[in-house]
N, CA, C and O atoms as a printed pandas DataFrame, in Angstrom:
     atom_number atom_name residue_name chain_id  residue_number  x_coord  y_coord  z_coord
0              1         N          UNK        A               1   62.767   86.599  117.283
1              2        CA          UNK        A               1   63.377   87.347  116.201
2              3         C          UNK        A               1   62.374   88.385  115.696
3              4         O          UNK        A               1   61.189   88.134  115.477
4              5         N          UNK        A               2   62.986   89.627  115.523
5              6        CA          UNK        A               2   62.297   90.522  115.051
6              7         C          UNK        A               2   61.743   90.203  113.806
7              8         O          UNK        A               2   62.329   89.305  113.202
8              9         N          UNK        A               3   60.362   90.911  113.038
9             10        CA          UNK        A               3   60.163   90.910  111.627
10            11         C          UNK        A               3   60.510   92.129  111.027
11            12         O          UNK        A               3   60.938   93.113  111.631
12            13         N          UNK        A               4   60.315   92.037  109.837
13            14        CA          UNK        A               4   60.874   93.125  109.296
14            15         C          UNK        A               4   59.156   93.440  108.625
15            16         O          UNK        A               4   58.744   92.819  107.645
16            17         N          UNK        A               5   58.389   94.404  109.294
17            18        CA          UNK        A               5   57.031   94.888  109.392
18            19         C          UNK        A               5   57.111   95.579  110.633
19            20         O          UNK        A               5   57.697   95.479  111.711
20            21         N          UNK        A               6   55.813   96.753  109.725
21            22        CA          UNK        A               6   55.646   97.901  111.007
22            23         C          UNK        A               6   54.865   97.239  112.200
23            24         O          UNK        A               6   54.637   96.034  112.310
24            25         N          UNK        A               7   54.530   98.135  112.988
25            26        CA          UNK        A               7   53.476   97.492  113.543
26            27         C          UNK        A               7   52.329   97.113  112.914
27            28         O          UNK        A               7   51.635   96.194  113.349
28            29         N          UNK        A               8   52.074   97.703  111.979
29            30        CA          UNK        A               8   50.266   97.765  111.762
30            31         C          UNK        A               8   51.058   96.712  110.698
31            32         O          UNK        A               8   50.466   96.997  109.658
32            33         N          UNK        A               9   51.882   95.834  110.390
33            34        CA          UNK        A               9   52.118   94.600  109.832
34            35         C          UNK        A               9   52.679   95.286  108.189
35            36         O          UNK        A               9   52.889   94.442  107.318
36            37         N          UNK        A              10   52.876   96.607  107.865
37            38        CA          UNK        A              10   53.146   97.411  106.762
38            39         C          UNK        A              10   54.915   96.832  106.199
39            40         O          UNK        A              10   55.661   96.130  106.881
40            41         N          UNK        A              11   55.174   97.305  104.998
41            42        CA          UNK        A              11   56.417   96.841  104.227
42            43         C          UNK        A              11   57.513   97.499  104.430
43            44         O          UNK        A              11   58.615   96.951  104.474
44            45         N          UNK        A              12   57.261   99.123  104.619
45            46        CA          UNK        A              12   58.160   99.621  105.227
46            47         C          UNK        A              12   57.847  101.077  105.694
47            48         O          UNK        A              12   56.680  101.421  105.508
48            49         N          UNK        A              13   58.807  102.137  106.355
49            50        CA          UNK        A              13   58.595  102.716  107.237
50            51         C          UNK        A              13   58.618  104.180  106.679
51            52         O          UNK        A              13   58.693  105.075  107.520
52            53         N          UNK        A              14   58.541  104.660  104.835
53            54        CA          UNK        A              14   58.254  105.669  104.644
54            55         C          UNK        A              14   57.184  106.401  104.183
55            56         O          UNK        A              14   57.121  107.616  103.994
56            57         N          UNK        A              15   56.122  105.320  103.972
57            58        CA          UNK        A              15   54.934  105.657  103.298
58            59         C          UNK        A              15   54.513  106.742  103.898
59            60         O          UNK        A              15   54.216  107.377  102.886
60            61         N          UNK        A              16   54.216  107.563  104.916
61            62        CA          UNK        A              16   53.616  108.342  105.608
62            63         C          UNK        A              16   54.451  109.930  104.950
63            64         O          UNK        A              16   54.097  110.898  104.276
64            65         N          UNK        A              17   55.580  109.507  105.553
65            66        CA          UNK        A              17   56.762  110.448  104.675
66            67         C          UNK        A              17   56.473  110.875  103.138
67            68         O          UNK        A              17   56.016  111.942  102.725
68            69         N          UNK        A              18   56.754  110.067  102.630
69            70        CA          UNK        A              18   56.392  110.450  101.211
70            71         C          UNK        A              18   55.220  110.929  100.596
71            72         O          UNK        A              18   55.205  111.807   99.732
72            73         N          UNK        A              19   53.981  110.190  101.169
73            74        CA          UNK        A              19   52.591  110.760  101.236
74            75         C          UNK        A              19   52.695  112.111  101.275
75            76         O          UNK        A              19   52.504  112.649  100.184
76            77         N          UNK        A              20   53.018  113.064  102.483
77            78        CA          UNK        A              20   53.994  114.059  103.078
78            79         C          UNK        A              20   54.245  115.040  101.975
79            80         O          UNK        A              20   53.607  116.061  101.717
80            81         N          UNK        A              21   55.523  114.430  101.241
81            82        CA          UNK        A              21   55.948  115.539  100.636
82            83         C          UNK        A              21   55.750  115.652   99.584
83            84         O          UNK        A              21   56.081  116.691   99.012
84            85         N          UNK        A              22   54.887  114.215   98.659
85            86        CA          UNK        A              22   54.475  114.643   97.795
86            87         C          UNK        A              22   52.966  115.662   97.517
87            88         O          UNK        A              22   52.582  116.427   96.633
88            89         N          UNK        A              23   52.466  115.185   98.734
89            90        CA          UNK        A              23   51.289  115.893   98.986
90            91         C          UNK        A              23   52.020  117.736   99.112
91            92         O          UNK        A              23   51.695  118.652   98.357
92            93         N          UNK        A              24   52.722  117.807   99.916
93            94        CA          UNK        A              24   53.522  119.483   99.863
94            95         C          UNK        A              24   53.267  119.959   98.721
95            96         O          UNK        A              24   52.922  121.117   98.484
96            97         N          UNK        A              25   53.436  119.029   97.905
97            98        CA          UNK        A              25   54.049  120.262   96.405
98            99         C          UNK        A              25   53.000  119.644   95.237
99           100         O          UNK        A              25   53.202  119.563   94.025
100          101         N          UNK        A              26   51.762  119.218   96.041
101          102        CA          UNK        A              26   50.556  119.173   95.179
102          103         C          UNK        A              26   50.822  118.167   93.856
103          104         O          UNK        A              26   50.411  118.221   92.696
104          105         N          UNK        A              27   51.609  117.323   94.494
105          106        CA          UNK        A              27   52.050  116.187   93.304
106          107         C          UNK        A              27   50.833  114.656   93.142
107          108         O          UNK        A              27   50.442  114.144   94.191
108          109         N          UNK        A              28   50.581  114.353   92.428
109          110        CA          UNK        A              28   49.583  113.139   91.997
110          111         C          UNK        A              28   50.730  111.954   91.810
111          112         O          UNK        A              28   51.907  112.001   91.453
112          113         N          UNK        A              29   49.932  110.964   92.177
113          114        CA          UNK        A              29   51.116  109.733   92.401
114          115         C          UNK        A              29   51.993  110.076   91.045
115          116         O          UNK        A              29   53.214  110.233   91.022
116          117         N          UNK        A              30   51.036  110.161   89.848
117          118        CA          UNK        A              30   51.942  110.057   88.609
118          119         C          UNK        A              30   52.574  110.996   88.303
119          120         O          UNK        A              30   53.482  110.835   87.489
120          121         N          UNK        A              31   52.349  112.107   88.770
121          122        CA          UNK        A              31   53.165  113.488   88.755
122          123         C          UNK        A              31   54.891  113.142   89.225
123          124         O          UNK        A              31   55.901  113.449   88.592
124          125         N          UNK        A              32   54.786  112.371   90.608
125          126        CA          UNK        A              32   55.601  112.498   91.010
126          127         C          UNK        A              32   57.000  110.841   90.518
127          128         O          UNK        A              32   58.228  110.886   90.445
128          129         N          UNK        A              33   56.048  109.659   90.300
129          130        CA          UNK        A              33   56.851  109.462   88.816
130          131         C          UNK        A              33   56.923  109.671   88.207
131          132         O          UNK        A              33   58.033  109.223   87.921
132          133         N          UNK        A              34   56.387  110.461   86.924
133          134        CA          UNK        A              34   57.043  111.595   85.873
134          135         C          UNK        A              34   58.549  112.171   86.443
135          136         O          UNK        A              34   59.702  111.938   86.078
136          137         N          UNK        A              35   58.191  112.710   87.113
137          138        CA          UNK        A              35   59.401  113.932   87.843
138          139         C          UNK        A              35   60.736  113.219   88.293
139          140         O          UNK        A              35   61.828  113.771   88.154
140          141         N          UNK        A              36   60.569  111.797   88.911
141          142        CA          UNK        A              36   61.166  111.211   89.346
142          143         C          UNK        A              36   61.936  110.427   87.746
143          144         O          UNK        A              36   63.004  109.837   87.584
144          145         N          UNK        A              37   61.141  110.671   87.067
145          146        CA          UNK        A              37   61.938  109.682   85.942
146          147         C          UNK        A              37   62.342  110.522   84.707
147          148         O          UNK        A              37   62.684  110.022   83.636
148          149         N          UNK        A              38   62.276  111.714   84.936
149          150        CA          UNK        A              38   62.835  112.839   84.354
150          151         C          UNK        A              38   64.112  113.268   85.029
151          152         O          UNK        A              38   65.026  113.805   84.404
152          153         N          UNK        A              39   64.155  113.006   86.381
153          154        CA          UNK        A              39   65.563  113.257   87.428
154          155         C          UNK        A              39   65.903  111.828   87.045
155          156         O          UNK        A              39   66.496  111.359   88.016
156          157         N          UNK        A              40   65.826  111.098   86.279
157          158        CA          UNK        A              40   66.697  109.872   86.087
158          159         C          UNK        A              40   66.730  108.703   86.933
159          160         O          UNK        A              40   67.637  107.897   87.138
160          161         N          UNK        A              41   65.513  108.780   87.398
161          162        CA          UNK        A              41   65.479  107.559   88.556
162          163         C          UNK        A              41   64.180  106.751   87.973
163          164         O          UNK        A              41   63.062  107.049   87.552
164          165         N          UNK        A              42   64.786  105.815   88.136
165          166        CA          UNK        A              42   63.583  104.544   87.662
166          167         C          UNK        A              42   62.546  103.989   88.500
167          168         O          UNK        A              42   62.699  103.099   89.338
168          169         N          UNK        A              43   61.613  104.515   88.240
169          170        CA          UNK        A              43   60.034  104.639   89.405
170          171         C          UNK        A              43   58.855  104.643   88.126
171          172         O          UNK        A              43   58.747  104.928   86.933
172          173         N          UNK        A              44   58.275  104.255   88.978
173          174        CA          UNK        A              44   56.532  104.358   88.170
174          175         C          UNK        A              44   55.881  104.538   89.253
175          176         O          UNK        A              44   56.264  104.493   90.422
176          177         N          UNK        A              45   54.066  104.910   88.452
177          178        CA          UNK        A              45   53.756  104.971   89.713
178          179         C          UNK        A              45   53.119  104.162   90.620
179          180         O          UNK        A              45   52.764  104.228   91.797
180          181         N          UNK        A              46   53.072  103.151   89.447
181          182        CA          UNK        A              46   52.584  101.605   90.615
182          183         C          UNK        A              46   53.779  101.600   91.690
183          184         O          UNK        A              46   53.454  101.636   92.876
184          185         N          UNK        A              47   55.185  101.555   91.340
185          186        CA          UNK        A              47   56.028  101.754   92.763
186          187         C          UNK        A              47   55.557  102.528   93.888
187          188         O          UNK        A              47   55.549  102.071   95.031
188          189         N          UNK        A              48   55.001  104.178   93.465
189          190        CA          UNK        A              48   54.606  105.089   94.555
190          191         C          UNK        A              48   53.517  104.600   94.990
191          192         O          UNK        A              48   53.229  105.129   96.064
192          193         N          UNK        A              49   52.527  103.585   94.556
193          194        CA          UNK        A              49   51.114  103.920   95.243
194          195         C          UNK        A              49   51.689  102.710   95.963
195          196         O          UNK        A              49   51.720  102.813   97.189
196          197         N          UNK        A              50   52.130  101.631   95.454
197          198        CA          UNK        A              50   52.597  100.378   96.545
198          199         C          UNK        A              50   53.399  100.869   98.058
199          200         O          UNK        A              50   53.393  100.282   99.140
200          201         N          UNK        A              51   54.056  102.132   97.679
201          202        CA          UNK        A              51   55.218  102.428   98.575
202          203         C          UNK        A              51   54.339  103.091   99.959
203          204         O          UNK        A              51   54.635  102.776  101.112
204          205         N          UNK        A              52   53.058  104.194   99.569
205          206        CA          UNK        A              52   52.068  104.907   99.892
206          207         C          UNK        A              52   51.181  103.841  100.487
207          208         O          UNK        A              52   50.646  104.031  101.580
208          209         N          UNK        A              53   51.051  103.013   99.981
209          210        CA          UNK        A              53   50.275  101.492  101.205
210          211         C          UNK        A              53   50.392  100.379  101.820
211          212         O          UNK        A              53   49.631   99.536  102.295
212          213         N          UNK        A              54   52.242  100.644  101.653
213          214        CA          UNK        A              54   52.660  100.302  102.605
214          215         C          UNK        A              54   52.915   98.643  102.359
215          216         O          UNK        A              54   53.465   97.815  103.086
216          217         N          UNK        A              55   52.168   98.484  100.780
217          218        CA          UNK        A              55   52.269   97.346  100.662
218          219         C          UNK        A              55   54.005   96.643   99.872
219          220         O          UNK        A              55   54.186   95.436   99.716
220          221         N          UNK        A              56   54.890   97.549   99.551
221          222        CA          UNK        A              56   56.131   97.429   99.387
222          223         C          UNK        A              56   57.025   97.752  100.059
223          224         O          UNK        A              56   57.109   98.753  100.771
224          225         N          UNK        A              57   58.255   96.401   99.783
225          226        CA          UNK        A              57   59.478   97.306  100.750
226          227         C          UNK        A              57   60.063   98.363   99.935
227          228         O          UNK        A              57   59.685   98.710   98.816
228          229         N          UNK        A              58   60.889   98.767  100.523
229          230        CA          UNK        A              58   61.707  100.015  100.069
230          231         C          UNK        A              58   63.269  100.004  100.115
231          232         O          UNK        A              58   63.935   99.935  101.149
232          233         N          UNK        A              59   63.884  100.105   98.498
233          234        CA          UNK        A              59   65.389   99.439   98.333
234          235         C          UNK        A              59   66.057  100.700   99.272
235          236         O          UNK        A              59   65.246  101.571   99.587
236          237         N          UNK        A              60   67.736  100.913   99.840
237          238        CA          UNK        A              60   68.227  101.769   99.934
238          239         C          UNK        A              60   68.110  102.404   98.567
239          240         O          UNK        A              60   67.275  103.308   98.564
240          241         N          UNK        A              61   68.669  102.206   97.471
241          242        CA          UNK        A              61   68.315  102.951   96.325
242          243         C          UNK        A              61   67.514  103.878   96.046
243          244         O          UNK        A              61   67.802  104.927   95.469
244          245         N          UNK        A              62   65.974  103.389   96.620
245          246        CA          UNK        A              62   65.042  104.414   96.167
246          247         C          UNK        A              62   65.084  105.233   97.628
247          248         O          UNK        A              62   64.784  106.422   97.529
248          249         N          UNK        A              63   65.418  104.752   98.981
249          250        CA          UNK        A              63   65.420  105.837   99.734
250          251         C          UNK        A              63   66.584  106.688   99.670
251          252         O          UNK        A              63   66.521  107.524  100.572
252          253         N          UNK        A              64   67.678  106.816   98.925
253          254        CA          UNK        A              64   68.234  107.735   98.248
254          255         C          UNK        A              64   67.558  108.797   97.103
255          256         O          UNK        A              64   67.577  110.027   97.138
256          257         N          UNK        A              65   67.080  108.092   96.290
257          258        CA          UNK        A              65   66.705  108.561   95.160
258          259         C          UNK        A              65   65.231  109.443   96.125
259          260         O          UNK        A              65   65.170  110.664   95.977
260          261         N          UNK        A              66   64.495  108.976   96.750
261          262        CA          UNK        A              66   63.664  110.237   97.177
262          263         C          UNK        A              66   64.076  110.970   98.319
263          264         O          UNK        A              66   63.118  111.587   98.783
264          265         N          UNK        A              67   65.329  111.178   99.077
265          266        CA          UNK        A              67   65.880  112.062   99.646
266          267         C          UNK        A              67   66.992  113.154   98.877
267          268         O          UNK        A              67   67.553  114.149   99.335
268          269         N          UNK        A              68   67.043  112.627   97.738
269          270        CA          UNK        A              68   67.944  113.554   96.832
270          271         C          UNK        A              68   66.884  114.501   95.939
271          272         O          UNK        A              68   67.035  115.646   95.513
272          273         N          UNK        A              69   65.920  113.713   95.840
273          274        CA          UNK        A              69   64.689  114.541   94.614
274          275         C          UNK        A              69   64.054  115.908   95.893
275          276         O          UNK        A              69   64.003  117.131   95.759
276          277         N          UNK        A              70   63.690  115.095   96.964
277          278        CA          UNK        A              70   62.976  116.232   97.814
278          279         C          UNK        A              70   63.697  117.048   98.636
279          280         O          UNK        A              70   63.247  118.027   99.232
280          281         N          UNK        A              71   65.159  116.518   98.675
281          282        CA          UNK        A              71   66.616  117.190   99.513
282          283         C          UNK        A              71   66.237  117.679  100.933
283          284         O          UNK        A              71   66.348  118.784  101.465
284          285         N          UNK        A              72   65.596  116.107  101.512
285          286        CA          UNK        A              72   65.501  115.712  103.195
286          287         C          UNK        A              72   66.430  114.761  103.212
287          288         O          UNK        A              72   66.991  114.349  102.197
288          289         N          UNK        A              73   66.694  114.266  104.623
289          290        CA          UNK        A              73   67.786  113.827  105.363
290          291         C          UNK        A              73   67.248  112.564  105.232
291          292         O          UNK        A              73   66.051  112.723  104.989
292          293         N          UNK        A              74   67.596  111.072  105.278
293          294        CA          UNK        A              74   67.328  110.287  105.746
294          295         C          UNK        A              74   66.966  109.544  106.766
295          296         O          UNK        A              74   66.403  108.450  106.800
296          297         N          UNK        A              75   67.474  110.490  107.887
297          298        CA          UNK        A              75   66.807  110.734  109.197
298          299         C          UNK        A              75   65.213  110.893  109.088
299          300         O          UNK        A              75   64.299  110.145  109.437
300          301         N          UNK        A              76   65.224  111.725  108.679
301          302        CA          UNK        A              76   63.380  112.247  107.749
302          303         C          UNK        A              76   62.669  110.918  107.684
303          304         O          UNK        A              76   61.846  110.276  108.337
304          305         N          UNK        A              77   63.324  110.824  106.673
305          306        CA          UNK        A              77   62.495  109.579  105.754
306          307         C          UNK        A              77   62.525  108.248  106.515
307          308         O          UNK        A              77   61.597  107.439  106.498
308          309         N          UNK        A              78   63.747  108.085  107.227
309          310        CA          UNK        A              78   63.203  106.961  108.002
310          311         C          UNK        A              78   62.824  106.671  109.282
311          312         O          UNK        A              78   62.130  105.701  109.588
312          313         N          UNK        A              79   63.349  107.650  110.188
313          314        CA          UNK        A              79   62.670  107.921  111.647
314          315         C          UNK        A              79   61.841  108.851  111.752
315          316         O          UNK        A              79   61.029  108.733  112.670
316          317         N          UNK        A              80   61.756  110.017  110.912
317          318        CA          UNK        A              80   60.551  111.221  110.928
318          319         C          UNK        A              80   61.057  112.015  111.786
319          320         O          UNK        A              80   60.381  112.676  112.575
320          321         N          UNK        A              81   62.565  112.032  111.701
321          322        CA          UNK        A              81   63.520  113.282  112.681
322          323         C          UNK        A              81   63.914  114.005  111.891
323          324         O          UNK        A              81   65.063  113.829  111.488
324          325         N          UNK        A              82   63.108  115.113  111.355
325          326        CA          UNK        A              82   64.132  116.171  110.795
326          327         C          UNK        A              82   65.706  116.933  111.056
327          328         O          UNK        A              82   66.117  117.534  112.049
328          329         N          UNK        A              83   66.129  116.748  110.228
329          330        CA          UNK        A              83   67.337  117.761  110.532
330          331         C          UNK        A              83   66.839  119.507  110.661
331          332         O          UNK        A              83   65.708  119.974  110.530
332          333         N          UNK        A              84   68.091  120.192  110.953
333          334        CA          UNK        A              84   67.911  121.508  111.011
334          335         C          UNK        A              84   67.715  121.959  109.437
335          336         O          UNK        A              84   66.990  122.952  109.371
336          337         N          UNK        A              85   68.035  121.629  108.533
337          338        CA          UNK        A              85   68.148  121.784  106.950
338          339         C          UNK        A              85   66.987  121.484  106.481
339          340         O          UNK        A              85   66.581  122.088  105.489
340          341         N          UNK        A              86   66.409  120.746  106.935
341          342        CA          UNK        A              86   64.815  119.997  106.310
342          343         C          UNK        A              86   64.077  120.871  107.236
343          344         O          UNK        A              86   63.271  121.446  106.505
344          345         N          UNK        A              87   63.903  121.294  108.452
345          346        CA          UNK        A              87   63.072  122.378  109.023
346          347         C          UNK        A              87   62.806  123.320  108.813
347          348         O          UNK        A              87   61.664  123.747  108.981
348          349         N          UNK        A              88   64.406  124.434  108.074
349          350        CA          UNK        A              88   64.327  125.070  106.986
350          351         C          UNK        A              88   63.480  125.029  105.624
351          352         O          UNK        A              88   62.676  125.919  105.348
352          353         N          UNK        A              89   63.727  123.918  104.789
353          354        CA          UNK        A              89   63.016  123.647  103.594
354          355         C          UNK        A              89   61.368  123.837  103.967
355          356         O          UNK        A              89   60.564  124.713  103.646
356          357         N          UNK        A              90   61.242  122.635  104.777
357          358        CA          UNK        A              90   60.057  122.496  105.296
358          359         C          UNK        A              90   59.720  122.605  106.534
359          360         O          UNK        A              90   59.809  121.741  107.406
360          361         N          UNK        A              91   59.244  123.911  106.640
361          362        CA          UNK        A              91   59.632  123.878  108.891
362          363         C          UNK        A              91   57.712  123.668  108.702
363          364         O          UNK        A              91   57.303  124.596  109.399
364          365         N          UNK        A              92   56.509  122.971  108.156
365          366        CA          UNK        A              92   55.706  122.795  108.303
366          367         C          UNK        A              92   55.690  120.662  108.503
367          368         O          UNK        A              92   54.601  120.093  108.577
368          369         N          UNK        A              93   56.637  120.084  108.539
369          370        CA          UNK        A              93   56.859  118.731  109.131
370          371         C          UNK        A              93   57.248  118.754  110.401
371          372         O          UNK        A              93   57.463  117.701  111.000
């Protein structure tokens, strides 16, 4: 039976991603819960730095809530396949 861990034994599969785009737009973990909890989504930034090391899983919820804040595909965020729309936004991923 499969586990539900990356290889390197991690919680889940967007930390790299998010690292990513918050790093893009020069955001600090807490920057980017601020922002996130000003768009009405319930985050801190102990969530982001847990999420960033991989040491938390990740609800569908919040992988909504950070594909709607950064307006990438979920494709993105969870296989690291951009769409044609996110290549646009960001054709530097």
């Amino acid at each position: 039976m499969k586990r539900l861990r990356t290889q390197d034994n991690g919680k889940n599969i967007i930390s790299g991603r998010l690292t990513a785009l918050r790093e893009h737009y020069g955001y600090s973990q807490r920057d980017l819960a601020d922002k996130l909890q000003l768009a009405d989504f319930d985050v801190d930034k102990n969530m982001i730095t847990r999420i960033e090391t991989n040491n938390r899983y990740v609800s569908d919820f919040e992988i909504k809530a950070f594909s709607e804040f950064f307006n990438v595909s979920y494709s993105f965020l969870l296989d690291g396949i951009p769409t044609a729309e996110d290549l646009k936004k960001y054709p530097d991923l």
